[in-house]
C-alpha positions in Angstrom: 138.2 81.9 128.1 135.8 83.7 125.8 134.2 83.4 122.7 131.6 84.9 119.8 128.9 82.5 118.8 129.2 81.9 115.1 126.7 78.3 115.1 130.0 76.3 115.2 131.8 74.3 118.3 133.8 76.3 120.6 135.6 74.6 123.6 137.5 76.0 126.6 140.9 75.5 124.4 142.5 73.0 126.8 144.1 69.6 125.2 144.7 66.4 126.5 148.1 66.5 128.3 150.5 63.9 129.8 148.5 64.8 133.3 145.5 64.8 132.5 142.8 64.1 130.0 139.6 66.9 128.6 136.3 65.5 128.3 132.9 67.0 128.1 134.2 70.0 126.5 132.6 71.6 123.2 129.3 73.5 122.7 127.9 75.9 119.9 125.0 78.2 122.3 125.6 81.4 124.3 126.2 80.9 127.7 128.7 79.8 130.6 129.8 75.9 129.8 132.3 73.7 131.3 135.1 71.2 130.1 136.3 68.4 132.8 139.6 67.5 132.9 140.5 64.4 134.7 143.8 63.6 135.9 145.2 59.9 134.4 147.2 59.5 137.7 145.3 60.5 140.4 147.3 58.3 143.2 150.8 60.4 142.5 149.5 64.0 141.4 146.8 66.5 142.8 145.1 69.6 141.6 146.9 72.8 142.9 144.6 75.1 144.4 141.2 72.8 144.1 140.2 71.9 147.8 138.9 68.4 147.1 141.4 65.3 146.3 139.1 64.5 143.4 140.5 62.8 140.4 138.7 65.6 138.2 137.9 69.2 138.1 136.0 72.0 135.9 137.1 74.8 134.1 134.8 77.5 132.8 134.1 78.8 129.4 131.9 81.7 128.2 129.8 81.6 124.3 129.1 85.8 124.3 126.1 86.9 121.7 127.1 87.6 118.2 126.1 90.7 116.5 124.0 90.4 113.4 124.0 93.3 111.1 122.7 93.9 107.4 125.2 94.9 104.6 122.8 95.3 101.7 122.1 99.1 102.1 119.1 100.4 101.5 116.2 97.9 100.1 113.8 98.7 97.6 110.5 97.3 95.8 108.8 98.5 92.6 105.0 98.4 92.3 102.3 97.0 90.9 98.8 96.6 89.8 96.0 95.2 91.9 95.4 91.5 90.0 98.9 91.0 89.2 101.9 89.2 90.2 103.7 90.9 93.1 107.0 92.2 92.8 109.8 91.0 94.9 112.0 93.5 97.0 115.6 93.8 96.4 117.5 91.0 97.9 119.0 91.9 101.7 122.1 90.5 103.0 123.8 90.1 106.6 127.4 89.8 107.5 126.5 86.4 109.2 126.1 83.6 106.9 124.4 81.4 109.8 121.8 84.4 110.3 121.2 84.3 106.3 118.2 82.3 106.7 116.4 84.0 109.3 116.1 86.7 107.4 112.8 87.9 106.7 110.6 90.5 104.2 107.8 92.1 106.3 104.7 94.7 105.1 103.0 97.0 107.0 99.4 95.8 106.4 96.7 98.3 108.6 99.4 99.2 110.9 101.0 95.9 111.0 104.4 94.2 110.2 103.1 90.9 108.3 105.4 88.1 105.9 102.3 88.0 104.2 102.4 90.1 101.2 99.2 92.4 100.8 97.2 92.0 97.2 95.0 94.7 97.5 95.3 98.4 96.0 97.0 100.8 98.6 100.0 102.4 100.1 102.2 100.2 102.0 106.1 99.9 103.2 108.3 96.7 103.0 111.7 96.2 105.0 114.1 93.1 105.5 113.9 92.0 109.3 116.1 89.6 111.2 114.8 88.9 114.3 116.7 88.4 117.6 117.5 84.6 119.4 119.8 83.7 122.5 122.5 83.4 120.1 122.4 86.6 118.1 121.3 90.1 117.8 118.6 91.1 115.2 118.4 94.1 112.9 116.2 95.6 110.8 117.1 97.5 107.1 114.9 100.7 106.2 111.0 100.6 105.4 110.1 101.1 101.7 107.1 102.7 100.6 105.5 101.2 97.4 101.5 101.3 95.8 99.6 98.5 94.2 97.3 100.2 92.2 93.7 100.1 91.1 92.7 98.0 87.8 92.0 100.1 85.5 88.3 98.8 84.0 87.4 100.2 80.0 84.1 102.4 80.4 82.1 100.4 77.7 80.9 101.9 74.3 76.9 102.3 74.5 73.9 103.1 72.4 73.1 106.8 73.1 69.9 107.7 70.6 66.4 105.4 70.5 63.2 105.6 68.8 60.0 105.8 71.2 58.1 102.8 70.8 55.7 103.1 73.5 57.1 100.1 75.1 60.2 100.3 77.7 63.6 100.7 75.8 66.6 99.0 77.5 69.7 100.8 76.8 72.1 98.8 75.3 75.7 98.6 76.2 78.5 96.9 74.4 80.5 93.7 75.9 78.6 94.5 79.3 80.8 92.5 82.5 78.9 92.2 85.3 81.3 90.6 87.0 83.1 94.1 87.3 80.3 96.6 87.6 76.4 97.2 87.7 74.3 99.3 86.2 71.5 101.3 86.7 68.7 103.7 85.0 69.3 101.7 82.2 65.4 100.9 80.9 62.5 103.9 80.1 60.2 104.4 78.1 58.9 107.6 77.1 60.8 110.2 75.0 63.3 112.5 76.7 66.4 113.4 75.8 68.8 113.6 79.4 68.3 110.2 80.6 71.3 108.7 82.3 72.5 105.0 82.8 74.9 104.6 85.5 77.6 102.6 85.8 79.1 101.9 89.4 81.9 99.1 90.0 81.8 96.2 92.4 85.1 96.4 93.9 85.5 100.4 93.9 88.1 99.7 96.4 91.0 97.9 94.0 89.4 98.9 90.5 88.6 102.3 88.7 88.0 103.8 85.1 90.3 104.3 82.7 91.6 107.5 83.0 89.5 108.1 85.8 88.5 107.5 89.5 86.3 104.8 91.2 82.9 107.1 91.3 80.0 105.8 89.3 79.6 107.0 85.9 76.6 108.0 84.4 76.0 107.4 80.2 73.3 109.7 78.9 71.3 108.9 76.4 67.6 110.1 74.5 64.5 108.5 73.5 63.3 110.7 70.8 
């Protein structure tokens, strides 16, 4: 006899009967297995068709590989902003319950499939993944592409016009953060009126201006 592996016991099918007795028969992993039956009176009655006058004798069973599949459709994962929480993607499902927990949410992080979910800013693609065992077949949903954006950082409001002192003139910038950019150009001291302070980020790479890109901005202002 033959059966699907669903993580419970199978056994070859056989009962006890007046004759004989089944023992060593139940097991839950894919493969070939065997139950023993043992005969209670082995002076009066033989096996037909087994060679040997032993009191006991096998019979063969056969777990086959289940087939795990997802029923969920198409997953799904809406973005978000570098610095914030991530989102979760839609919730897969499979039409095993036993395979429920093996299921797993991988990103594609610089060409590889990862449970770890990325934080920086970029493209990437998420997809539900049950992998394969002994027991089961895996399966994988579709791949989803979603974008964790750039911060946006405020461009600061600044000082543009100074009086020439004939000492160096810093310009001045409003609720300056250093921990999100530097700046430059930003002290002179005769008079001219196209100087520029620029302003370049540290981490070009997950941040950018507000309404704008991750360049470095430059802030003119005069000394007249």
């Amino acid at each position: 006899p033959s059966s699907v592996y669903d993580s419970t016991t199978k056994t070859s099918g056989l009962t006890n009967t007046d004759y004989y007795t089944v023992t060593t028969d139940g097991a839950t992993e894919v493969g070939e297995h065997k139950a023993v039956l043992t005969l209670k009176d082995p002076d009066n009655y033989a096996w037909d068709n087994v060679s040997n006058a032993s009191a006991t004798t096998e019979v063969e069973y056969e777990i086959t590989k289940a087939e795990v599949s997802f029923t969920s459709g198409n997953i799904s994962i809406e973005g978000w902003t570098y610095g914030d929480s991530a989102n979760a993607p839609t919730t897969a499902t499979v039409d095993k319950t036993y395979a429920a927990s093996a299921i797993q949410y991988q990103y594609l992080v610089d060409g590889a499939w990862t449970t770890t979910v990325p934080t920086a800013a970029g493209t990437y693609k998420v997809r539900a993944h049950v992998e394969g065992t002994s027991n089961y077949t895996g399966d994988t949903t579709n791949e989803y592409e979603f974008i964790i954006s750039k911060k946006e950082v405020e461009i600061p409001s600044y000082t543009n016009t100074y009086v020439y002192t004939g000492e160096a003139i810093e310009f001045i910038v409003q609720d300056f953060d250093d921990d999100l950019y530097t700046i430059s150009g930003h002290e002179q001291i005769n008079v001219n009126n196209a100087y520029k302070a620029t302003l370049t980020l540290k981490d070009s790479n997950n941040h950018k201006w507000k309404d704008g890109d991750s360049n470095p901005v430059e802030l003119s202002y005069s000394i007249t």
